[in-house]
C-alpha positions as CSV (number, residue, x, y, z in Angstrom):
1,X,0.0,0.0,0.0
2,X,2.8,2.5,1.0
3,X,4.6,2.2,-2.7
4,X,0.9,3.3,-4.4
5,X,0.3,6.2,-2.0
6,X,3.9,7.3,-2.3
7,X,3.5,8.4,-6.2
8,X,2.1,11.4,-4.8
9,X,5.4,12.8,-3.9
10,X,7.3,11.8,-7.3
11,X,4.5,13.3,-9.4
12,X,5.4,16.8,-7.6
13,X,9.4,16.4,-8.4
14,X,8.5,15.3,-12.0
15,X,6.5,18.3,-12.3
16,X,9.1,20.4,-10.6
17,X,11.9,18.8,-12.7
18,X,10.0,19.2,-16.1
19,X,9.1,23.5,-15.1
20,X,13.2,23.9,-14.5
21,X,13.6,21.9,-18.1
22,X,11.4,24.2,-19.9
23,X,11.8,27.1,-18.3
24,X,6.9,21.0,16.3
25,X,3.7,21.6,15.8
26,X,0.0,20.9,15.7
27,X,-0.6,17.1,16.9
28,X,-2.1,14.5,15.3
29,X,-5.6,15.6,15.1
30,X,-7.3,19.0,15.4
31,X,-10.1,21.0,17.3
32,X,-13.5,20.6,15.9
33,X,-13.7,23.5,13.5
34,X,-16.5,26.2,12.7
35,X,-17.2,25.0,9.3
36,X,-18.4,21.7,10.0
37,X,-21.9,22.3,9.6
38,X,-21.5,23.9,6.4
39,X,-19.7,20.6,5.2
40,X,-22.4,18.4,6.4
41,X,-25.1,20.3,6.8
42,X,-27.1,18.8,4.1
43,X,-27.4,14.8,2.9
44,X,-24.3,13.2,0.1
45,X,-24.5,14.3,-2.9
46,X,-25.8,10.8,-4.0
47,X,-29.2,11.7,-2.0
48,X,-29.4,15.2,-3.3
49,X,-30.0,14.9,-7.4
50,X,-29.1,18.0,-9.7
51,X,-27.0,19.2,-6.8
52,X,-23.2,18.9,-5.0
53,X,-20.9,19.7,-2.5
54,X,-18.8,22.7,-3.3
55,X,-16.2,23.0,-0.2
56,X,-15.3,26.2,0.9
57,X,-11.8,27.4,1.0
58,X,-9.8,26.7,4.8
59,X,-12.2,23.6,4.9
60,X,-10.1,21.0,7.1
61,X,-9.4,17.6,5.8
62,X,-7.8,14.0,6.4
63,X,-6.4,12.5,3.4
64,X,-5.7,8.7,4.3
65,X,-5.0,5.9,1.4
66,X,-2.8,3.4,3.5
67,X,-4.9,1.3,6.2
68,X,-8.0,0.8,7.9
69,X,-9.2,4.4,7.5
70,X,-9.3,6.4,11.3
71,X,-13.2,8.1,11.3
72,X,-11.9,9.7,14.3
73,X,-9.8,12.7,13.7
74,X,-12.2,15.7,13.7
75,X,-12.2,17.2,10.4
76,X,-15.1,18.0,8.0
77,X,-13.7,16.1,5.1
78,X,-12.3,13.0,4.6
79,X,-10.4,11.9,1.6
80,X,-9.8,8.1,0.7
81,X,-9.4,5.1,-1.6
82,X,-12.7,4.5,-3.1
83,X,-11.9,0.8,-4.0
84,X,-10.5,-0.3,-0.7
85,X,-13.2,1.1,1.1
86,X,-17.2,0.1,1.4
87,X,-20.3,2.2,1.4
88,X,-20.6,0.9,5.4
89,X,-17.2,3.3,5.9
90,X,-18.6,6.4,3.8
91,X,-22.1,5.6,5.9
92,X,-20.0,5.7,9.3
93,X,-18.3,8.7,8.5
94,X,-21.6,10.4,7.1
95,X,-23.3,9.5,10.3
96,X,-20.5,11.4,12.0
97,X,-21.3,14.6,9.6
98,X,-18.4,14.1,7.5
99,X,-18.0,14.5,3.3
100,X,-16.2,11.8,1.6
101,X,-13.8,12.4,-1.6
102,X,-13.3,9.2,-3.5
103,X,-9.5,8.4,-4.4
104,X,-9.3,7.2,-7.7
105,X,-6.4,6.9,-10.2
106,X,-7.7,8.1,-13.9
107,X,-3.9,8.6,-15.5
108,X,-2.1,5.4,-14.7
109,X,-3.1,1.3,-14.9
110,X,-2.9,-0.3,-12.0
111,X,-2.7,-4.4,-12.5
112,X,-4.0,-4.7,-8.8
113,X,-7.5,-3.1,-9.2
114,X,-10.3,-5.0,-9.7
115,X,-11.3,-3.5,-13.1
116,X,-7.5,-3.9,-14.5
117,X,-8.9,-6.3,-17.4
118,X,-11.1,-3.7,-19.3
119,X,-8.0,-1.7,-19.9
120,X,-6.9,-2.9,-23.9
121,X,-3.3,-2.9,-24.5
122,X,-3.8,-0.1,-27.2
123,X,-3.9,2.1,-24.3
124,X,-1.4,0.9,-21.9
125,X,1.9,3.3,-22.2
126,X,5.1,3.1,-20.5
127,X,5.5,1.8,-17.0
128,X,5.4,4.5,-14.1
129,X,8.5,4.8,-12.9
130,X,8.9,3.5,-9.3
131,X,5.6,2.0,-9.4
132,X,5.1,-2.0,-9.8
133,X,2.2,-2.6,-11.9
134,X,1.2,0.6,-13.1
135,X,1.2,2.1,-16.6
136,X,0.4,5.5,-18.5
137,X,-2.7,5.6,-20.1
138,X,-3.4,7.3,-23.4
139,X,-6.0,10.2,-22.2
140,X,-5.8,10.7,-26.1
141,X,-8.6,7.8,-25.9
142,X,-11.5,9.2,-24.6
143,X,-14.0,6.8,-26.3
144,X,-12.2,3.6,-24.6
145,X,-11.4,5.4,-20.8
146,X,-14.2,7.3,-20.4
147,X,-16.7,4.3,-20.1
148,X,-14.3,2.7,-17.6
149,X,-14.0,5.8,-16.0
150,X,-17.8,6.2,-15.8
151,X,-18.0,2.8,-13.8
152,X,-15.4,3.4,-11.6
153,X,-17.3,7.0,-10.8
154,X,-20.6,4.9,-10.6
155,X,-18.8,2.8,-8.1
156,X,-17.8,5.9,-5.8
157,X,-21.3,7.0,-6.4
158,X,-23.3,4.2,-5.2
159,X,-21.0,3.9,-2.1
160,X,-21.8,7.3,-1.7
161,X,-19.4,9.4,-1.4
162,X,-19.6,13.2,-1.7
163,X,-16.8,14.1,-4.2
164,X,-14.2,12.8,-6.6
165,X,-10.3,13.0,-6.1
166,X,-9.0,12.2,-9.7
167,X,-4.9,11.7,-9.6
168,X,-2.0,11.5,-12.4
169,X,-4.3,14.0,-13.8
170,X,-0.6,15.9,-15.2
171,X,0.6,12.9,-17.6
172,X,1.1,15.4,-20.6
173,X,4.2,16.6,-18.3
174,X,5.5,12.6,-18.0
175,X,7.0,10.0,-20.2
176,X,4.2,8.4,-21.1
177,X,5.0,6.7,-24.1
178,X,2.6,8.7,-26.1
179,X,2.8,12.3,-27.8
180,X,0.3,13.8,-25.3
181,X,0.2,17.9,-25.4
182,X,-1.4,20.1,-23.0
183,X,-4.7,20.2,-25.4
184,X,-5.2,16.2,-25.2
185,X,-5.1,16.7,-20.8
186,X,-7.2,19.9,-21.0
187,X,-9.7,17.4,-22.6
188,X,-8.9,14.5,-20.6
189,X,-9.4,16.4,-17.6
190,X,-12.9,18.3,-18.5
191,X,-14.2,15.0,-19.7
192,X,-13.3,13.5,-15.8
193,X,-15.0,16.1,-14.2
194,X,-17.9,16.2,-16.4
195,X,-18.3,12.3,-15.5
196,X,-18.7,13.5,-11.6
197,X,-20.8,15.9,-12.2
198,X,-23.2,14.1,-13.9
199,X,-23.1,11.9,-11.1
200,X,-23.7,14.6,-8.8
201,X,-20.5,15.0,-7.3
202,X,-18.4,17.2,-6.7
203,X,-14.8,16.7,-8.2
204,X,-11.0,18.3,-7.6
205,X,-8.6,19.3,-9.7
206,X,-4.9,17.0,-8.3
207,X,-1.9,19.5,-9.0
208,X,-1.6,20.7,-13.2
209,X,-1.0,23.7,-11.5
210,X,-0.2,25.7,-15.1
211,X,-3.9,24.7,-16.3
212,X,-5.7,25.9,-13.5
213,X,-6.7,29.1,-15.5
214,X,-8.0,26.8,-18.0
215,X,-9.7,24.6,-15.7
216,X,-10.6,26.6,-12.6
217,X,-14.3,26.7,-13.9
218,X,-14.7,22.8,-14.3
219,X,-13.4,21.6,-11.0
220,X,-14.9,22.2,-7.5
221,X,-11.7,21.6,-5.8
222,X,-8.3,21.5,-6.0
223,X,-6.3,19.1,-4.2
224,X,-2.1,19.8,-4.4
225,X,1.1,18.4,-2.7
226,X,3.8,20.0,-2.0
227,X,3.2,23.4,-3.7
228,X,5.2,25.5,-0.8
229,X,8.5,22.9,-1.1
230,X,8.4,24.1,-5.2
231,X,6.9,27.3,-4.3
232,X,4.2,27.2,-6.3
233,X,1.2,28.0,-3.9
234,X,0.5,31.3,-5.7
235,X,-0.5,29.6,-8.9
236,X,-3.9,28.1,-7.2
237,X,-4.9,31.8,-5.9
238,X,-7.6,31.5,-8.6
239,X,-9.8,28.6,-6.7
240,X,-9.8,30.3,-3.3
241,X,-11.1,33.6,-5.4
242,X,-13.6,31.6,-6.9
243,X,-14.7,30.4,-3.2
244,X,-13.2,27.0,-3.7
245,X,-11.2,25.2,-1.3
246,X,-7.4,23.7,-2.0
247,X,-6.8,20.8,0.2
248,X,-2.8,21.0,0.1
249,X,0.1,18.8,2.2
250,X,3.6,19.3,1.9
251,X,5.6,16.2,3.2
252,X,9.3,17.2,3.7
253,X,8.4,20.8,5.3
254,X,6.9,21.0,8.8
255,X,3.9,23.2,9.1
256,X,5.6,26.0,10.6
257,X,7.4,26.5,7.6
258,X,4.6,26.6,5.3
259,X,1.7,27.2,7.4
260,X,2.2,31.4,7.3
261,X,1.9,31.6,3.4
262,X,-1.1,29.0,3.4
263,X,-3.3,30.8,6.0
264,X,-2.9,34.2,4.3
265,X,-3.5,32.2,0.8
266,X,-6.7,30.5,2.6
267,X,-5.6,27.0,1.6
268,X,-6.5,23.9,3.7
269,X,-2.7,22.7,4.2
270,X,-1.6,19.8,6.7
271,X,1.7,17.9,6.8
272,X,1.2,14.4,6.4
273,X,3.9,11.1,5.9
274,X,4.5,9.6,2.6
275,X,2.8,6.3,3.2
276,X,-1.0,9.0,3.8
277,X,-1.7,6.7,6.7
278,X,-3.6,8.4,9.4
279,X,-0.7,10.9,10.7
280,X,-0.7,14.5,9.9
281,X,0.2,17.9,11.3
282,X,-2.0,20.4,10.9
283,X,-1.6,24.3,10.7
């Protein structure tokens, strides 16, 4: 489990690394906070057709994909894997008048997921460095992914969760194996949050940090690692105008370093450990 949730980190130094090419604190859990009735207030999005979730920005969150997921740090949002969780986990952390984002990987094969067969060869790219089992996909293909996509949104939808996190959602900036340009993820990346939407949920925008002026409008979210380490924070100004909330971690940086520029930025920043088990360090 630690070698999946780990990618998260590499993506950011890819990204980092392809820019420079081209061009003691808080405990483990926090206070209850003020805007947990506006994050709860009102039934998942699966119960509420036509309408979602849109989190506010400085929302608090938990973002755990490695273990038995801990419904008891107090925090309005949670964020994990929406195949290795059931609907009884979303339920329990409903009942405790949480939202739910559903993890899902949309730019990279994984041989380990249940669906790994409906993935055609034609699509498969080259392997994701560092990561056993997992390959590139060619977002070029919308007519083959976005079907399989649709079911795995279907999935997080009828375990009801509140809100899509979509990763490897940058692979235009990767070796994929394939010629993909900015244009082809643009498109890749409106058609993924057109498929929550239509579900009714919510959905966040995982780093591509350059597109947000393109994308701002289409995503509800944004969810980023690492932006104060690469200093980078600045570039997602435009969804806390919008009233949109950036759920952001840095891993190497403790939160006294970074917490000063996220506060005045209004992000919703936390240090966490690579392995996103239950640990963090909030601002």
């Amino acid at each position: 489990m630690a070698e999946r949730t780990v990618r998260r980190l590499w993506g950011g130094v890819l990204t980092a690394a392809a820019l420079l090419v081209a061009t003691g604190c808080a405990g483990t859990t926090s206070s209850p906070s003020d805007d947990a009735s506006d994050a709860a207030s009102s039934p998942p999005a699966h119960e509420r057709p036509g309408k979602r979730w849109q989190p506010k920005p400085g929302t608090r969150w938990q973002w755990q994909l490695d273990g038995a997921v801990d419904t008891s740090v107090d925090v309005p949002v949670y964020d994990i894997d929406g195949f290795e969780n059931d609907a009884a986990t979303v339920a329990r952390l409903h009942a405790d008048k949480r939202k739910v984002i559903c993890y899902i990987n949309v730019g990279a094969y994984e041989d380990w997921r249940p669906d790994h067969d409906k993935f055609p060869a034609s699509v498969l790219g080259a392997k994701n460095e560092g990561w056993k089992g997992e390959k590139w996909l060619d977002i070029r293909r919308l007519d083959v992914l976005r079907p399989i996509m649709a079911e795995r949104f279907d999935m997080c939808r009828k375990k009801g969760f509140d809100a899509v996190e979509p990763d490897l959602t940058e692979g235009f900036r990767n070796r994929t194996g394939f010629p993909l340009t900015a244009a082809h993820q643009l498109a890749f990346n409106r058609m993924i949050a057109s498929l929550a939407h239509e579900r009714g949920m919510a959905v966040g925008l995982k780093n591509d940090l350059d597109q947000i002026p393109e994308l701002v409008r289409d995503f509800d979210f944004a969810v980023n690692e690492q932006c104060a380490q690469y200093g980078e924070c600045d570039k997602l100004r435009p969804f806390v105008a919008k009233g949109k909330a950036v759920f952001h971690v840095e891993y190497e940086m403790a939160p006294r370093e970074f917490c000063g520029e996220a506060e005045e930025l209004g992000l919703s920043s936390m240090q966490k450990k690579l392995g996103l088990n239950a640990w963090r360090r909030t601002c």
